[in-house]
C-alpha beads as a LAMMPS data file, in Angstrom:
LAMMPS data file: protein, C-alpha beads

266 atoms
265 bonds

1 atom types
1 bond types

-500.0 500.0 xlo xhi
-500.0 500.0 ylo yhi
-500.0 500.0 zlo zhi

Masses

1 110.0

Atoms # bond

1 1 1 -132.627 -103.381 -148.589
2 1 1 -129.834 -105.010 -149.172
3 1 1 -125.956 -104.846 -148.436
4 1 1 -125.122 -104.490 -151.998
5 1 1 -128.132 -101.929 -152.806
6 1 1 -127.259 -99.836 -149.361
7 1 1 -123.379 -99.495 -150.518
8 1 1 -124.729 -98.558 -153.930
9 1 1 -127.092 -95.494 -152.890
10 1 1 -124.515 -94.195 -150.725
11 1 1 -121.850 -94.200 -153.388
12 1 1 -124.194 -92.159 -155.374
13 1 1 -125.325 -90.055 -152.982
14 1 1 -121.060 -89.017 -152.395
15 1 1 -121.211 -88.744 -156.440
16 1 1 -124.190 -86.257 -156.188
17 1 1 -122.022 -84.580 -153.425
18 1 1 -118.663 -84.432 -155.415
19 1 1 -120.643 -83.069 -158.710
20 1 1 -122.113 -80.182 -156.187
21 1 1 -119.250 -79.442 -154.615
22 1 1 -117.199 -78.863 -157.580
23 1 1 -120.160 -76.878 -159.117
24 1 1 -120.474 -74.266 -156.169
25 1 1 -116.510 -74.498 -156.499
26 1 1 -116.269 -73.247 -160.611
27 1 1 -119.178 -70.734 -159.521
28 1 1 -117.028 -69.243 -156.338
29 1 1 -114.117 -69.596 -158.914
30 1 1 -116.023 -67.562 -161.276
31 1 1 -117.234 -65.103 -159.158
32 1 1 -113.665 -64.579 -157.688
33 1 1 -112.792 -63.539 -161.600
34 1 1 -115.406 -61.225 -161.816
35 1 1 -114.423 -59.579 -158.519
36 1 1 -110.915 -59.486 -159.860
37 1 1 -111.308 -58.415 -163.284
38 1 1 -113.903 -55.428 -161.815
39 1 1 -111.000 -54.639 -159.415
40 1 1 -108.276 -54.136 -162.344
41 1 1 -110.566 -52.414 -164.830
42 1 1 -111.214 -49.739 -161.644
43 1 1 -107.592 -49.163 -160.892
44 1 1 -106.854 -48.695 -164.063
45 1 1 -109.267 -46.156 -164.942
46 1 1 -108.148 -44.387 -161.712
47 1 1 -104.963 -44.293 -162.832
48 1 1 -105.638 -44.151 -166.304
49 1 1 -107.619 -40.559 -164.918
50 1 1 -104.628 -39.814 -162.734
51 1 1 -102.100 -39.913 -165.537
52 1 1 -104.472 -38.116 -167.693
53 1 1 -104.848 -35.127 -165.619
54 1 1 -100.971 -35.583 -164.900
55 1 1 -100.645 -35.429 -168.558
56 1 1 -102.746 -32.082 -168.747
57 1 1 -101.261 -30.553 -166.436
58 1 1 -98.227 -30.899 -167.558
59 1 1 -99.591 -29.765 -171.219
60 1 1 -98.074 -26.239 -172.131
61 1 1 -100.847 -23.560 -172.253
62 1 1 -100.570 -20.252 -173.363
63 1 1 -97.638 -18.811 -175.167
64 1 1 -95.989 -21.698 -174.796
65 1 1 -98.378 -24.040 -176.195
66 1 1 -98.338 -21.110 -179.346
67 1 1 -94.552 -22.240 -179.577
68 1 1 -96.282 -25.302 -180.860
69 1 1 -99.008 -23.882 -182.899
70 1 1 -99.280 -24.320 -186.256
71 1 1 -97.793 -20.791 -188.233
72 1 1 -100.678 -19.510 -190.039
73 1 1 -99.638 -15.961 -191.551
74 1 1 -101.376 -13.036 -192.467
75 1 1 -102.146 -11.861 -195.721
76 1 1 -99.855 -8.754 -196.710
77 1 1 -96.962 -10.207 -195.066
78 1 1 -93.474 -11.116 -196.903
79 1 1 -91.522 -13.578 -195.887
80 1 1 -91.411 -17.007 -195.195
81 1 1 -92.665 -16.483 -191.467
82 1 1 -94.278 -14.063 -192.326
83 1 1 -92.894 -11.536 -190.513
84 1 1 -92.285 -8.704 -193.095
85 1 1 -94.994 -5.930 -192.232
86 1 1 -94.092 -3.743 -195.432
87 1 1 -95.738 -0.415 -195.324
88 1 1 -95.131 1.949 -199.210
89 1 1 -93.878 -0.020 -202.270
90 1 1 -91.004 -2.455 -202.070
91 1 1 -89.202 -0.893 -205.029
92 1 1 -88.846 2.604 -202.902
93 1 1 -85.137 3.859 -202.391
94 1 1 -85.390 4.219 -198.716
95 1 1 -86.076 2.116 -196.170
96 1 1 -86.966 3.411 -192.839
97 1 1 -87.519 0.527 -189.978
98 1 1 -89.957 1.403 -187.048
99 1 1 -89.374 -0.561 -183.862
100 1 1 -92.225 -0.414 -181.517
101 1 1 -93.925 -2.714 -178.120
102 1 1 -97.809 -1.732 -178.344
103 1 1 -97.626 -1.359 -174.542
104 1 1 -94.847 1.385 -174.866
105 1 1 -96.009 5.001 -173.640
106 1 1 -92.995 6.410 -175.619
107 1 1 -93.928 4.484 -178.840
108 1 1 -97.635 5.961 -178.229
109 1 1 -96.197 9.266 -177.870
110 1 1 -93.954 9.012 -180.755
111 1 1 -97.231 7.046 -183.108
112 1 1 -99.983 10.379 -181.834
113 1 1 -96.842 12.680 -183.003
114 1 1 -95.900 11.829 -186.451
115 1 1 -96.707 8.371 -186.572
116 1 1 -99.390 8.946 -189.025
117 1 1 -97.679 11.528 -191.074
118 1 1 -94.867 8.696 -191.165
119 1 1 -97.014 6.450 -192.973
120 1 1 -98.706 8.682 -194.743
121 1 1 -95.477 9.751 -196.331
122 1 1 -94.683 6.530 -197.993
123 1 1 -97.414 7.104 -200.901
124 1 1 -94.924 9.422 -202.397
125 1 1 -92.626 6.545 -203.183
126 1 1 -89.290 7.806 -201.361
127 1 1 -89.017 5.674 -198.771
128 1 1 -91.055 1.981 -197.417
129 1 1 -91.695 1.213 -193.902
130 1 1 -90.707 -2.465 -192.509
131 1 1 -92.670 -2.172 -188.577
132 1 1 -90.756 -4.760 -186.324
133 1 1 -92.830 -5.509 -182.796
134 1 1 -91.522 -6.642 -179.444
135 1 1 -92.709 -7.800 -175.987
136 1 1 -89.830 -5.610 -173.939
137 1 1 -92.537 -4.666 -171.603
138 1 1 -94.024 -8.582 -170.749
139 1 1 -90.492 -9.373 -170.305
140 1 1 -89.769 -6.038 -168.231
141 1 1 -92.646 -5.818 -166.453
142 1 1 -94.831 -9.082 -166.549
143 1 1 -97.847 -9.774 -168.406
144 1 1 -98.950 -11.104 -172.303
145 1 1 -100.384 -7.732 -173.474
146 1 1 -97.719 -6.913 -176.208
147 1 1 -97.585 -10.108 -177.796
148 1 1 -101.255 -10.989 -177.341
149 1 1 -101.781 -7.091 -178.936
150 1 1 -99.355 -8.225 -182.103
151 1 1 -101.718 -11.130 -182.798
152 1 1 -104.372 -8.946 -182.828
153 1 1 -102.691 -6.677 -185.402
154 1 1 -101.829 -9.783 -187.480
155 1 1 -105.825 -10.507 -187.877
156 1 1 -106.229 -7.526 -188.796
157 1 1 -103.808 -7.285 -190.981
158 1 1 -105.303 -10.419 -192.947
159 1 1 -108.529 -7.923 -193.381
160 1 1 -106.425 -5.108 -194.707
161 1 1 -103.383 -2.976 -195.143
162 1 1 -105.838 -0.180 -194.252
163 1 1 -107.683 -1.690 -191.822
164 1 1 -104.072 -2.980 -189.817
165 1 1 -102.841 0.564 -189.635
166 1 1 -106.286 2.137 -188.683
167 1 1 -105.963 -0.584 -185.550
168 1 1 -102.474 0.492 -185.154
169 1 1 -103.307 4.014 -184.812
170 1 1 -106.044 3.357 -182.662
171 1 1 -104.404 0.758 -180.320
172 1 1 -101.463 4.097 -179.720
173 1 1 -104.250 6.392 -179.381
174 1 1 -104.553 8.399 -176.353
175 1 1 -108.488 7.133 -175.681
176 1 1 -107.302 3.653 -175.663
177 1 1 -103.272 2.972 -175.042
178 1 1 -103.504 2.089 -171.198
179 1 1 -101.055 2.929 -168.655
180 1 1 -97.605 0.716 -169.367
181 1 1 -98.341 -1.109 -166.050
182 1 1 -101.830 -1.950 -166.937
183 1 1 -101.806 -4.818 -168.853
184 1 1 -104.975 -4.541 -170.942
185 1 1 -103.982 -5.504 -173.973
186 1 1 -103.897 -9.021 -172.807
187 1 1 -107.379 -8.877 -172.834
188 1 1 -109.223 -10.352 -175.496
189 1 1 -112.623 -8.272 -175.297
190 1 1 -110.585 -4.739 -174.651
191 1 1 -108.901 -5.861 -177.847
192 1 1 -112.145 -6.295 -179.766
193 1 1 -113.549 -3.233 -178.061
194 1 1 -110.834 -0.976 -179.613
195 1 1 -111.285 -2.835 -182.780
196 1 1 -114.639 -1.357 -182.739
197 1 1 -113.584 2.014 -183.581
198 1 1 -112.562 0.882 -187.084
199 1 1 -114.447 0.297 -189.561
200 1 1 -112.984 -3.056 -191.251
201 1 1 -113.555 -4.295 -188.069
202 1 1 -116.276 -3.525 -186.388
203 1 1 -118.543 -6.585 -186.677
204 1 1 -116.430 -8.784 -188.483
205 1 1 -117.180 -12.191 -187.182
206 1 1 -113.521 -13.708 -188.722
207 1 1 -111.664 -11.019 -187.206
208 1 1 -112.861 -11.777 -183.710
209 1 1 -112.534 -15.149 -183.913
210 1 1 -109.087 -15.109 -185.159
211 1 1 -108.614 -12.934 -181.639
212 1 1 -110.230 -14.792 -179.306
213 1 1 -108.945 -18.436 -180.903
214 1 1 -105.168 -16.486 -180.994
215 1 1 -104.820 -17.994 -184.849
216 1 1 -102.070 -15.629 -185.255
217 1 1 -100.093 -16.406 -181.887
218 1 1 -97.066 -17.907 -183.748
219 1 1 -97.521 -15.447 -186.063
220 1 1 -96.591 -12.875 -183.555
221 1 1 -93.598 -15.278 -181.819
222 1 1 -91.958 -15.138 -185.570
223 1 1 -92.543 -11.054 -185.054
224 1 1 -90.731 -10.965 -181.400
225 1 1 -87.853 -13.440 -182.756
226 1 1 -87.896 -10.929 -186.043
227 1 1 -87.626 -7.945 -183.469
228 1 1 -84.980 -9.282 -181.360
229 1 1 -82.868 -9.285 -184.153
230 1 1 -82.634 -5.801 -184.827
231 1 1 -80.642 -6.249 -181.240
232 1 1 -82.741 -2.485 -180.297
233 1 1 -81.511 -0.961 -177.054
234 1 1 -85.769 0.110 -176.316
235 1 1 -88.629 1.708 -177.837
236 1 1 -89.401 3.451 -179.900
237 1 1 -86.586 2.270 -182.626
238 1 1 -86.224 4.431 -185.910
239 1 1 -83.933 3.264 -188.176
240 1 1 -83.153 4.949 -192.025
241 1 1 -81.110 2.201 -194.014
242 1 1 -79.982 0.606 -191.603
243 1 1 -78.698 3.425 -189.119
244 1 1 -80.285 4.688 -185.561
245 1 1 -81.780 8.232 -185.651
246 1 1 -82.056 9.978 -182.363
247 1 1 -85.918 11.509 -182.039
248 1 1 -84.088 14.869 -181.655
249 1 1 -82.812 14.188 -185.541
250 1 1 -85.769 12.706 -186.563
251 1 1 -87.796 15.383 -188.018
252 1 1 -84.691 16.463 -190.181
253 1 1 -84.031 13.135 -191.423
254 1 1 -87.652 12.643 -192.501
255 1 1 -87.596 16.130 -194.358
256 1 1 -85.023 14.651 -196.717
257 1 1 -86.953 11.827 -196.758
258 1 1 -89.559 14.380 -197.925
259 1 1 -91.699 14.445 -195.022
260 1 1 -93.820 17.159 -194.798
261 1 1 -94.477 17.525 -191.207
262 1 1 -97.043 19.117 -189.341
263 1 1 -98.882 19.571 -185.600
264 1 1 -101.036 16.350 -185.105
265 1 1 -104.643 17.280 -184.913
266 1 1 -106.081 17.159 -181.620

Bonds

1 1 1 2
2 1 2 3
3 1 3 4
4 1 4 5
5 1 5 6
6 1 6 7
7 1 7 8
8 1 8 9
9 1 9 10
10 1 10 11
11 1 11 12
12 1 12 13
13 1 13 14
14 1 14 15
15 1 15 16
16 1 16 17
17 1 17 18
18 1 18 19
19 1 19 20
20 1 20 21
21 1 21 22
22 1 22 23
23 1 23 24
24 1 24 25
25 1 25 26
26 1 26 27
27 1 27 28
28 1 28 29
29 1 29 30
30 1 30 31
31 1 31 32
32 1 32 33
33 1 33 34
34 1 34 35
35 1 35 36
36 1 36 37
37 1 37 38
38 1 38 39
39 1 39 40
40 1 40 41
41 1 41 42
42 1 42 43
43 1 43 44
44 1 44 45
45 1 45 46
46 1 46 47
47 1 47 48
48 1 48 49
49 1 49 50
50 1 50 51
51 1 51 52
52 1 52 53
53 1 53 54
54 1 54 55
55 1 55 56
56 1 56 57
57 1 57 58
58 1 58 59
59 1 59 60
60 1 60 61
61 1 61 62
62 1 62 63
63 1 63 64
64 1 64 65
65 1 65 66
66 1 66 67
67 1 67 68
68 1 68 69
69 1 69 70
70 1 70 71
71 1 71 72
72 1 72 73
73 1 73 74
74 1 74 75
75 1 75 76
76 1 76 77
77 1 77 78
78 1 78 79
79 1 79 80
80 1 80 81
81 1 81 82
82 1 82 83
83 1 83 84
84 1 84 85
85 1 85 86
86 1 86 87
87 1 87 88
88 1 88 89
89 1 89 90
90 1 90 91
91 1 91 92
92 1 92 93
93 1 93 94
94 1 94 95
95 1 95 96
96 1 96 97
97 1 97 98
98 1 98 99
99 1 99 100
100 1 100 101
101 1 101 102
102 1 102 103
103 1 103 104
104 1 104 105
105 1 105 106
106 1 106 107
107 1 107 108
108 1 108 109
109 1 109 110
110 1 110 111
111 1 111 112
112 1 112 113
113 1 113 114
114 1 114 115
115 1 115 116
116 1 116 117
117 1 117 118
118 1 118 119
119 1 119 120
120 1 120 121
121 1 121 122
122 1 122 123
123 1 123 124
124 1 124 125
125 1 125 126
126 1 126 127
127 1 127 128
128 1 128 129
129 1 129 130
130 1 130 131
131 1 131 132
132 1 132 133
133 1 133 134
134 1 134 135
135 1 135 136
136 1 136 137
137 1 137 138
138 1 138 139
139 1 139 140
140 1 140 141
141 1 141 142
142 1 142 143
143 1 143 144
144 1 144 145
145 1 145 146
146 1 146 147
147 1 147 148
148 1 148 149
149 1 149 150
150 1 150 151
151 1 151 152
152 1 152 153
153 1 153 154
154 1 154 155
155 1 155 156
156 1 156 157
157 1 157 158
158 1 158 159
159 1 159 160
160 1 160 161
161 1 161 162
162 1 162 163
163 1 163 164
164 1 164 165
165 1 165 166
166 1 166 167
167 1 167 168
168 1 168 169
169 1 169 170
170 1 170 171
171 1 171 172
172 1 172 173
173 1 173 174
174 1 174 175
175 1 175 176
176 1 176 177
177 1 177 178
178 1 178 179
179 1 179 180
180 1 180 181
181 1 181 182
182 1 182 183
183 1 183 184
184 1 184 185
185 1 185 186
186 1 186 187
187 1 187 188
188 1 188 189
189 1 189 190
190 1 190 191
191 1 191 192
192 1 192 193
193 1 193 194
194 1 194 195
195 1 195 196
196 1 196 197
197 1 197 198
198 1 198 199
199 1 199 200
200 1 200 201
201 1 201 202
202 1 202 203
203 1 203 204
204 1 204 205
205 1 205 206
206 1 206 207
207 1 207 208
208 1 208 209
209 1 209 210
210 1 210 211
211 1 211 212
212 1 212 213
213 1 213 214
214 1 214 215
215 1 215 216
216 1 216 217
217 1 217 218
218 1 218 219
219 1 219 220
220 1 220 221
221 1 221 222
222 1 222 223
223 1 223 224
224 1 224 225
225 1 225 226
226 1 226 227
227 1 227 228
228 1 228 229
229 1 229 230
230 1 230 231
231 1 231 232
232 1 232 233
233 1 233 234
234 1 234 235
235 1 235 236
236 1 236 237
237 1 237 238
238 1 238 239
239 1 239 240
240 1 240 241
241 1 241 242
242 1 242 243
243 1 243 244
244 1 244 245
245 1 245 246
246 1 246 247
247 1 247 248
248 1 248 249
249 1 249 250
250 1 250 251
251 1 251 252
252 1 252 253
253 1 253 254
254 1 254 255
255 1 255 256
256 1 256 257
257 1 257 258
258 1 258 259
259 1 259 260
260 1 260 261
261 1 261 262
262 1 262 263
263 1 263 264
264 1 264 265
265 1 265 266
């Protein structure tokens, strides 16, 4: 072989050399990328996770997140919230307000008394009942069951007029008003299980599902907010035009209201 052909075949074999070199060099490159890029796409998904459990937890839940719920109101409500329960016709002369917390002994008491008869009375036209309901006791004592209770009486109070006070009666009723420490009513299924005993109720698949998805949770915020208005020392609250009545001048007051009163059946 000679000179020239030797210097030739080496210069191509260092040109063969080069072209491999930078080939493996683009693949490592490439690879490197990959490596990278998988890298990235991982952290951020870990801390795209992180921030999204952040996020939830830090999500309100609960009463709070009803703060935030979307007001749907009951039927046979007044008002622009919604929060006029109106019990008798709006045109009577009298109007007698009834503040009450569903977990209050005293209001269940003062409902298995003359509660009824209360109600009863307004058919005769004298007077209308406006029922106002609080959550003294959660705040007093701890717990969800007055307002969680409310919401249950604004579902079914989208049944009925009927069927709402046939819960209310029941939910005051001495087989199922639990002790004021016990906080039942924040139960969904104890809810559902008095609901039982009426018979709107029983078995009505949009009533419990209005319970257990809480549709009327802001409903029953705009019914504390209305309560706490009435600025009400406790429970139960009577109140003829505007004016306290002590439960020791009660039965007189409803007599000229034209009341007729008599013992609650047993």
């Amino acid at each position: 072989m000679s000179k020239r052909n030797s210097q030739e075949a080496k210069r191509a074999a260092r040109e063969r050399l080069r072209v491999e070199r930078e080939r493996q060099a683009k693949k490592e490159k490439m690879r490197r990328q990959i490596v990278v890029g998988v890298s990235v796409v991982g952290v951020l998904a870990v801390a795209g996770g992180i921030f999204y459990g952040i996020t939830k937890l830090n999500e309100p839940s609960g009463w709070e997140a009803a703060k935030e719920q979307k007001l749907v109101k009951p039927a046979n409500t007044t008002g622009s919230s919604g929060s006029g329960v109106l019990i008798g016709e709006e045109s009577a002369k009298k109007t007698v307000d009834v503040y009450e917390d569903l977990r209050c002994p005293a209001c269940a008491q003062f409902e298995q008394g003359i509660g009824k008869v209360l109600t009863d009375g307004t058919s005769k036209g004298e007077y209308k009942i406006k029922m106002h309901f609080g959550d003294l006791i959660d705040g007093n004592v701890g717990g969800e069951g007055s307002k969680t209770a409310i919401s249950a009486l604004g579902a079914s109070l989208n049944v009925s007029e009927k069927a709402f006070l046939a819960y209310h009666e029941k939910l005051y009723s001495k087989e199922f008003h639990p002790e004021e420490s016990t906080d039942k009513f924040a139960d969904d299924s104890y809810l559902l299980k008095v609901a039982d005993s009426v018979p709107e109720l029983k078995g009505n698949a949009e009533f419990k599902k209005a319970v257990e998805d809480g549709t009327y949770d802001k409903w029953a915020l705009n019914m504390v907010e209305d309560f706490n208005k009435g600025k009400v020392k406790g429970t139960p609250t009577i109140r003829i035009d505007g004016e306290d009545v002590e439960q020791s001048q009660l039965p007189a007051e409803l007599k000229k209201l034209g009341v007729k009163l008599t013992a609650p059946k047993q």
